[in-house]
Chimera marker file (.cmm) of the C-alpha trace (Angstrom):
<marker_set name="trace">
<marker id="1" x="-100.223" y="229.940" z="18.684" r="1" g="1" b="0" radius="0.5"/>
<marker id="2" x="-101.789" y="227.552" z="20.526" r="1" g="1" b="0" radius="0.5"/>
<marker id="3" x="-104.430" y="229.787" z="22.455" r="1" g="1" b="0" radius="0.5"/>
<marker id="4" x="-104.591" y="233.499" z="22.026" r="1" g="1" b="0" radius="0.5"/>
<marker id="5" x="-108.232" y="234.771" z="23.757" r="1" g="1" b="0" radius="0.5"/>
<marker id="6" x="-109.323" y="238.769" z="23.804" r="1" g="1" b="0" radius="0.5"/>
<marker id="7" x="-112.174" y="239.327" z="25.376" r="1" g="1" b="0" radius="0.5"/>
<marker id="8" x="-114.379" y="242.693" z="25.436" r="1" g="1" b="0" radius="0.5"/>
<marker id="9" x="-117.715" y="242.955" z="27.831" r="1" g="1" b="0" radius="0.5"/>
<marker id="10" x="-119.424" y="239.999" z="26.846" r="1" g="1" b="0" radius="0.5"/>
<marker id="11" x="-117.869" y="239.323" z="23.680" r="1" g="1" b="0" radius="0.5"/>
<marker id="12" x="-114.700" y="237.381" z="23.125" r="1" g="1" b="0" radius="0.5"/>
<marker id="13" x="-112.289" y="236.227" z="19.951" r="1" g="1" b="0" radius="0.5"/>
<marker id="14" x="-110.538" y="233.033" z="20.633" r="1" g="1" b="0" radius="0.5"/>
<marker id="15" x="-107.649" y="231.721" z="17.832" r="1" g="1" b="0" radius="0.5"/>
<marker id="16" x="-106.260" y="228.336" z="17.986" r="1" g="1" b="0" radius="0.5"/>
<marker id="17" x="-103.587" y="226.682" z="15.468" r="1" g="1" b="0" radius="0.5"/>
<marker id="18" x="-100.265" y="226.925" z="14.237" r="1" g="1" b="0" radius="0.5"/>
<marker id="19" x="-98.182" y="230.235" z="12.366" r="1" g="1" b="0" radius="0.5"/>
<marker id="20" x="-94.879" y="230.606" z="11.335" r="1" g="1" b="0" radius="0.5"/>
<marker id="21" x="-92.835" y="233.225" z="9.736" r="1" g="1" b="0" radius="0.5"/>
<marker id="22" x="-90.398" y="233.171" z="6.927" r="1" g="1" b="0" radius="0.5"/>
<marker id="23" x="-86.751" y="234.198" z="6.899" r="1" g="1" b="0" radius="0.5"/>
<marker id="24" x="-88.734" y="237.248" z="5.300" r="1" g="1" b="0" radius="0.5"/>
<marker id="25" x="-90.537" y="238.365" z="7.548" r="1" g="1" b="0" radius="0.5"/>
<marker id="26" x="-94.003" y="237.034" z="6.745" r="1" g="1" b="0" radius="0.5"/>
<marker id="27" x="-96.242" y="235.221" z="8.705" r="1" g="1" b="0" radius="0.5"/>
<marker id="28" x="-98.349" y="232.384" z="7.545" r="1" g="1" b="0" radius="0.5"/>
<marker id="29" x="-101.075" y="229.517" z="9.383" r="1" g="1" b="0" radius="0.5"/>
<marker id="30" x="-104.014" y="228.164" z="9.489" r="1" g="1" b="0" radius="0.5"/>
<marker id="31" x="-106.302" y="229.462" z="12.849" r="1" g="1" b="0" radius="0.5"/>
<marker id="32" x="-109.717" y="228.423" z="13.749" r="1" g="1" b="0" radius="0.5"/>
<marker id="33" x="-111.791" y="231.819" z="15.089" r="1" g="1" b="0" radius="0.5"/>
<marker id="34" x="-113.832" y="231.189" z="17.291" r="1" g="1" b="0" radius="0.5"/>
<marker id="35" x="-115.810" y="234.548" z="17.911" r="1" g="1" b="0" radius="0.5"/>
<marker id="36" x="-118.524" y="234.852" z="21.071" r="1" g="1" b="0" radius="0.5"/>
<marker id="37" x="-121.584" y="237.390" z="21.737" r="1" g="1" b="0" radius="0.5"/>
<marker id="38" x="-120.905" y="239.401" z="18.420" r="1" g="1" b="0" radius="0.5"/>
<marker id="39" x="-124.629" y="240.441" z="19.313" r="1" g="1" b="0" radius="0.5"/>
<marker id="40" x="-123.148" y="242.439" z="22.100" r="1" g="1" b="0" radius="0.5"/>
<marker id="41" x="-120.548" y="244.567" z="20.395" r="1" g="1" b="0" radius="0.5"/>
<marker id="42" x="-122.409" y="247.213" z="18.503" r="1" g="1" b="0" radius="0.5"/>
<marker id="43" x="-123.786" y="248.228" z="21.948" r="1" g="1" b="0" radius="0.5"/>
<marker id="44" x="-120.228" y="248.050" z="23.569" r="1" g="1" b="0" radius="0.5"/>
<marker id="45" x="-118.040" y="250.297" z="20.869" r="1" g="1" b="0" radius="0.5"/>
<marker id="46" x="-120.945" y="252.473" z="20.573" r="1" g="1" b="0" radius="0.5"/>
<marker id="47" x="-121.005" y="253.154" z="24.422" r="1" g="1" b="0" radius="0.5"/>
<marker id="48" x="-117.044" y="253.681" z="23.877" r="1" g="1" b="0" radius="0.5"/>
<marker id="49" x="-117.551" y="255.948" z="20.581" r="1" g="1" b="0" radius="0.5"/>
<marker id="50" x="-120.362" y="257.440" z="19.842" r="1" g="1" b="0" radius="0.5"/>
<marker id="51" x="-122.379" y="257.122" z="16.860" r="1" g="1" b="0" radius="0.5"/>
<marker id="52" x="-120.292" y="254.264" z="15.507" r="1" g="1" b="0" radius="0.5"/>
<marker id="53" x="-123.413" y="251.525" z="16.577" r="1" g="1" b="0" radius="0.5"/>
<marker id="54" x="-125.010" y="251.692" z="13.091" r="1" g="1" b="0" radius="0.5"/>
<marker id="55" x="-121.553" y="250.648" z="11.376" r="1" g="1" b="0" radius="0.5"/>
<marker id="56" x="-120.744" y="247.979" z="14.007" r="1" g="1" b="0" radius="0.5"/>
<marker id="57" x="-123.728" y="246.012" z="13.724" r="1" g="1" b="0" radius="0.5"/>
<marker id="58" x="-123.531" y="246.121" z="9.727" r="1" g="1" b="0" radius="0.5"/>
<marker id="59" x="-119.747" y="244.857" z="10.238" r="1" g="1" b="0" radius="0.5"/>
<marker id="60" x="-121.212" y="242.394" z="12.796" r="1" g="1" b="0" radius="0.5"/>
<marker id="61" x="-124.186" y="240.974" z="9.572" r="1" g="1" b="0" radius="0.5"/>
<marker id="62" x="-121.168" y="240.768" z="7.486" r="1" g="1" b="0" radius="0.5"/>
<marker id="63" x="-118.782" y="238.661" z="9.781" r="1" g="1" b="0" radius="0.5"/>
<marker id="64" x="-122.162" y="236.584" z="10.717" r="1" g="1" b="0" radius="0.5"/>
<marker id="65" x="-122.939" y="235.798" z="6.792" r="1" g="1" b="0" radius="0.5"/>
<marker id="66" x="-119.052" y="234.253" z="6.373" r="1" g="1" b="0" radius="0.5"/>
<marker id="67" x="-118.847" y="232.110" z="9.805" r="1" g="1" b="0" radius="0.5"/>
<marker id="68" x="-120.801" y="228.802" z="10.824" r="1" g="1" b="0" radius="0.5"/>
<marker id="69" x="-122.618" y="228.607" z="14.407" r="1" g="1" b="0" radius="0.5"/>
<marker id="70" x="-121.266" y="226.371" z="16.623" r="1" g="1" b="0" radius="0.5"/>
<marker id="71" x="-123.957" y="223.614" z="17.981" r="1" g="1" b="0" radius="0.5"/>
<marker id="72" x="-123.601" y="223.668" z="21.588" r="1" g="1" b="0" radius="0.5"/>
<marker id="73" x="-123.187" y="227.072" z="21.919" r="1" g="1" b="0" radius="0.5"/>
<marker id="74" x="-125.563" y="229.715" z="20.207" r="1" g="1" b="0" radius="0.5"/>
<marker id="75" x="-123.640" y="232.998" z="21.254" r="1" g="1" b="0" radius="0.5"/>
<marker id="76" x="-120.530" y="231.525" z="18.851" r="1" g="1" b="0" radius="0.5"/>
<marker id="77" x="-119.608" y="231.162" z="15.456" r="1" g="1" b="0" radius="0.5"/>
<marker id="78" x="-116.437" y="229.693" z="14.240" r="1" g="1" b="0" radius="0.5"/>
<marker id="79" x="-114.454" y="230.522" z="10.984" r="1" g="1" b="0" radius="0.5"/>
<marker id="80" x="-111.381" y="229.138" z="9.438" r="1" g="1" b="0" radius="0.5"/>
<marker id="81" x="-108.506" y="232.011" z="9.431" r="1" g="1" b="0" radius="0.5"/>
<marker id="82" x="-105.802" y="231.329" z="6.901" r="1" g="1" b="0" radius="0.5"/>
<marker id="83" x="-102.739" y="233.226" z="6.218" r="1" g="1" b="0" radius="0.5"/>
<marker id="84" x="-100.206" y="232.736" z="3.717" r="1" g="1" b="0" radius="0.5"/>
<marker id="85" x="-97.176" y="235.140" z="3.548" r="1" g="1" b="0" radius="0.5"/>
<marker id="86" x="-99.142" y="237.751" z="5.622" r="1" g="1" b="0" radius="0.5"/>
<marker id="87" x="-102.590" y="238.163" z="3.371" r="1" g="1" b="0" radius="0.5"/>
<marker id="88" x="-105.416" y="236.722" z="5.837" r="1" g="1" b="0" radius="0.5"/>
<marker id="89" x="-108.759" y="235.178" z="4.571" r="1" g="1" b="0" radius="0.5"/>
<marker id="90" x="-111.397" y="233.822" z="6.296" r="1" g="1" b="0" radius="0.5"/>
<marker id="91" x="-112.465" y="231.169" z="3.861" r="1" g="1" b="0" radius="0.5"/>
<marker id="92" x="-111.028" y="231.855" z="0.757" r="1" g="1" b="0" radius="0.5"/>
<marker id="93" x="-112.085" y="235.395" z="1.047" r="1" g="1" b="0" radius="0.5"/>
<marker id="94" x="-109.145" y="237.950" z="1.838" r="1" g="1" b="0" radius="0.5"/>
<marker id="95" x="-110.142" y="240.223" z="4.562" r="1" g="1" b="0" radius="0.5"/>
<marker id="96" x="-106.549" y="242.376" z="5.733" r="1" g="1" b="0" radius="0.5"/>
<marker id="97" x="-102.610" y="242.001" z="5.747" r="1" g="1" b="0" radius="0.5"/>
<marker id="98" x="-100.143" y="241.185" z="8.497" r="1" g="1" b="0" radius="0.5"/>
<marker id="99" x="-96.882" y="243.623" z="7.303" r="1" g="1" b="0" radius="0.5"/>
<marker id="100" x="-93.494" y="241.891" z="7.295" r="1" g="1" b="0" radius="0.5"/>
<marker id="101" x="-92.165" y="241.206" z="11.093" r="1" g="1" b="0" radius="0.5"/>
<marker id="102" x="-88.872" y="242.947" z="11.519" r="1" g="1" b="0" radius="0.5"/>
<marker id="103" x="-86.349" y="241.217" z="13.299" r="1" g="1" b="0" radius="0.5"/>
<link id1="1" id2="2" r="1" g="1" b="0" radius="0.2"/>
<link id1="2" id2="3" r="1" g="1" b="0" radius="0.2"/>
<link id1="3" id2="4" r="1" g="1" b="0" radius="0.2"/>
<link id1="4" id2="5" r="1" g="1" b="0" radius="0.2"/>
<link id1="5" id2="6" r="1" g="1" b="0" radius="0.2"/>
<link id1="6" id2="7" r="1" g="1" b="0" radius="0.2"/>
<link id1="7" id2="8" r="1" g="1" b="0" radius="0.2"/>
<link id1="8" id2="9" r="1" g="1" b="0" radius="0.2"/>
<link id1="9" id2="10" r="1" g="1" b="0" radius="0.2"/>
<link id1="10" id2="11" r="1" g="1" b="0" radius="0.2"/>
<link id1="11" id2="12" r="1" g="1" b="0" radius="0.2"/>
<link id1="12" id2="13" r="1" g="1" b="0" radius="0.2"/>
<link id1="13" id2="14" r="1" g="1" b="0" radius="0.2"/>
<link id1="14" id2="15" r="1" g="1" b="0" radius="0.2"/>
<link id1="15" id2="16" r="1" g="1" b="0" radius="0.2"/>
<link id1="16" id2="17" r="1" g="1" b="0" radius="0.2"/>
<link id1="17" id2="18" r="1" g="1" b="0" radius="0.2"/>
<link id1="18" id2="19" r="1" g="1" b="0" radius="0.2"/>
<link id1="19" id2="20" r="1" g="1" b="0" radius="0.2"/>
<link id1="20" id2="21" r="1" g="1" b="0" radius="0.2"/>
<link id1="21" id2="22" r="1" g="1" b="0" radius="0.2"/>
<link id1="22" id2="23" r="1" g="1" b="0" radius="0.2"/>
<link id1="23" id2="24" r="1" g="1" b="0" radius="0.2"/>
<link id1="24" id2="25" r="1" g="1" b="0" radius="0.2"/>
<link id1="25" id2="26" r="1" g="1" b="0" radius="0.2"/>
<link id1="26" id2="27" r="1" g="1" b="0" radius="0.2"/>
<link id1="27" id2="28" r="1" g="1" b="0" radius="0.2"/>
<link id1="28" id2="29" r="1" g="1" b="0" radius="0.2"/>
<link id1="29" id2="30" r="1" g="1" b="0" radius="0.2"/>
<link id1="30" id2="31" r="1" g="1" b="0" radius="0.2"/>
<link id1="31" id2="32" r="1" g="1" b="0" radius="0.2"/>
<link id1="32" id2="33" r="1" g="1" b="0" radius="0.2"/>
<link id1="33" id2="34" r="1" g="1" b="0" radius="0.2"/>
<link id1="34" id2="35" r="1" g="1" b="0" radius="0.2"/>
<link id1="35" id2="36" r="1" g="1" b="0" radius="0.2"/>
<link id1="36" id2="37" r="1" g="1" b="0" radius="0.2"/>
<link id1="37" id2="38" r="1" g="1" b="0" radius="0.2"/>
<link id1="38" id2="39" r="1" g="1" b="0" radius="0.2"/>
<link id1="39" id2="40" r="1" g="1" b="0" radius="0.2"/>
<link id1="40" id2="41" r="1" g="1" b="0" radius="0.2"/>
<link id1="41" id2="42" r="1" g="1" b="0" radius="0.2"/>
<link id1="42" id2="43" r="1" g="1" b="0" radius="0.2"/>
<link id1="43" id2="44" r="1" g="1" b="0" radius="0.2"/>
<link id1="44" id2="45" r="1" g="1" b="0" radius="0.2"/>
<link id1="45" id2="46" r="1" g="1" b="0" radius="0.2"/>
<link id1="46" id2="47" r="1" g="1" b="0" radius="0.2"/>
<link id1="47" id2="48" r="1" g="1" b="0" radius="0.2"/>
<link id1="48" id2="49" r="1" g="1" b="0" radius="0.2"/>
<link id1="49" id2="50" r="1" g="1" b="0" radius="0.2"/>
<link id1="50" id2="51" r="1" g="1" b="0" radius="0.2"/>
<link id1="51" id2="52" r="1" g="1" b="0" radius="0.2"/>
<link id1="52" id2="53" r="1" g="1" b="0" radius="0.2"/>
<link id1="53" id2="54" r="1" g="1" b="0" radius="0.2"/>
<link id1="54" id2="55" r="1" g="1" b="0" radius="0.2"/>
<link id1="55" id2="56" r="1" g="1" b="0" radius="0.2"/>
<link id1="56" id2="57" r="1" g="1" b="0" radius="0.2"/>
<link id1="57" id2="58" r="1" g="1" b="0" radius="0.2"/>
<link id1="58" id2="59" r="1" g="1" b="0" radius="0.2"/>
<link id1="59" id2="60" r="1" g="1" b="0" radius="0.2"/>
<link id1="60" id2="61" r="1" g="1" b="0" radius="0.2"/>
<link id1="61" id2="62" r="1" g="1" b="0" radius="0.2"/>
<link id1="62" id2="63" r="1" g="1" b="0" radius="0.2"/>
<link id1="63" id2="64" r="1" g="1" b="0" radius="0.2"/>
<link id1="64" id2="65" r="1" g="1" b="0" radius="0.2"/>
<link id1="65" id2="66" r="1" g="1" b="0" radius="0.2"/>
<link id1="66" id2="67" r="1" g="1" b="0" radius="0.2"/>
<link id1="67" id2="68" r="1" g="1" b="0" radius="0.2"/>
<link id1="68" id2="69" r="1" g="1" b="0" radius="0.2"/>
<link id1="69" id2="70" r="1" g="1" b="0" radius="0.2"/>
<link id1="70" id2="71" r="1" g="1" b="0" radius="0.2"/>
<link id1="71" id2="72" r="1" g="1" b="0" radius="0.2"/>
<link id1="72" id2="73" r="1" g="1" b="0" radius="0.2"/>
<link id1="73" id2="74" r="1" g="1" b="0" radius="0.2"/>
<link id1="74" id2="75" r="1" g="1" b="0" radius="0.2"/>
<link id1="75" id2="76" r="1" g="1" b="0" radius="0.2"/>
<link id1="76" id2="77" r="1" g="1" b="0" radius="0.2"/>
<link id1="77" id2="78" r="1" g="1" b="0" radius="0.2"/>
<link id1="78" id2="79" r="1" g="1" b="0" radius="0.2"/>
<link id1="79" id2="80" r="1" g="1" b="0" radius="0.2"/>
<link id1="80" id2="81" r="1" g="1" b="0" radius="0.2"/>
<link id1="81" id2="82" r="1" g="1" b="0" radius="0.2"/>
<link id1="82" id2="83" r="1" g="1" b="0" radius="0.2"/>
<link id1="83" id2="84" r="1" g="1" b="0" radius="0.2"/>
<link id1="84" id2="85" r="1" g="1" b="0" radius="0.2"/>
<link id1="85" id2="86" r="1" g="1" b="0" radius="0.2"/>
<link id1="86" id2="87" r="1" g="1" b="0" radius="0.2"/>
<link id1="87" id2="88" r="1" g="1" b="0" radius="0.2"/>
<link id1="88" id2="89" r="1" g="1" b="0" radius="0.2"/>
<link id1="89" id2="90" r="1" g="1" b="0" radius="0.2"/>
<link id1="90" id2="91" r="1" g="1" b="0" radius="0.2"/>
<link id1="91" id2="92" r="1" g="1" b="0" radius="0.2"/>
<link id1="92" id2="93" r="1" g="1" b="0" radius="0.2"/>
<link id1="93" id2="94" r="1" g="1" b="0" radius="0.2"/>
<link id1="94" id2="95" r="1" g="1" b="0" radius="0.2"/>
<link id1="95" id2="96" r="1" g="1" b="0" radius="0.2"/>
<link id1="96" id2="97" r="1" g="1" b="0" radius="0.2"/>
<link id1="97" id2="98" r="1" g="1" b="0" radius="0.2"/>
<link id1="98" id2="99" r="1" g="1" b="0" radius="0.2"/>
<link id1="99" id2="100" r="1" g="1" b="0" radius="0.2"/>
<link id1="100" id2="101" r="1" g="1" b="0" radius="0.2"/>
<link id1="101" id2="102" r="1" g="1" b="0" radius="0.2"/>
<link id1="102" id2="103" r="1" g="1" b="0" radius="0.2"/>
</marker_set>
C-alpha cells in the first residue's frame, strides 16, 4: 500500500507502507497510522447513531494512550501498525485479525 486515506467529517486515517500476502492467504506489513481530529469523532458517530458518544470517546482515550502526537500537527497522532500472518498490533499490542484472503 503505498497510500490508503479514509476520511470522515473532520477526521481522517491515513496508512502508508508495504503488505504482502502468503500463498495462504494471509496478509502481513508494517504501516505507519497516521490518524487526524480523533477529537471530532465521538460527536460524528454519535450524530450517525445515537447514544453511542459515551463509548466513542472512551475508544478515542484508549487509541490516544497507545499513539505518539505528531509535532507539526496537533490534531494527529501516528502509530506503528504491524501485521504478521493477519494478527494486527499497534505496537506490540494485538488489537484485531485480517481473515485469510481467498483467491
Amino acid at each position: 500500500i503505498e497510500r490508503l486515506t479514509v476520511t470522515a467529517g473532520r477526521s481522517s486515517a491515513t496508512a502508508s507502507g508495504t503488505v504482502a500476502v502468503s500463498k495462504g492467504g494471509l496478509v502481513s506489513g508494517a504501516l505507519n497510522l497516521r490518524l487526524v481530529g480523533l477529537d471530532g469523532l465521538p460527536d460524528l458517530v454519535g450524530g450517525m447513531k445515537p447514544r453511542s458518544r459515551k463509548k466513542v470517546a472512551q475508544i478515542v482515550a484508549a487509541i490516544s494512550a497507545f499513539t505518539k502526537p505528531v509535532a507539526d500537527d496537533p490534531n494527529a497522532r501516528d502509530a506503528p501498525l504491524i501485521i504478521r500472518n493477519g494478527v494486527v498490533s499497534v505496537g506490540l499490542i494485538p488489537v484485531g485479525e485480517i481473515p485469510p484472503l481467498k483467491f
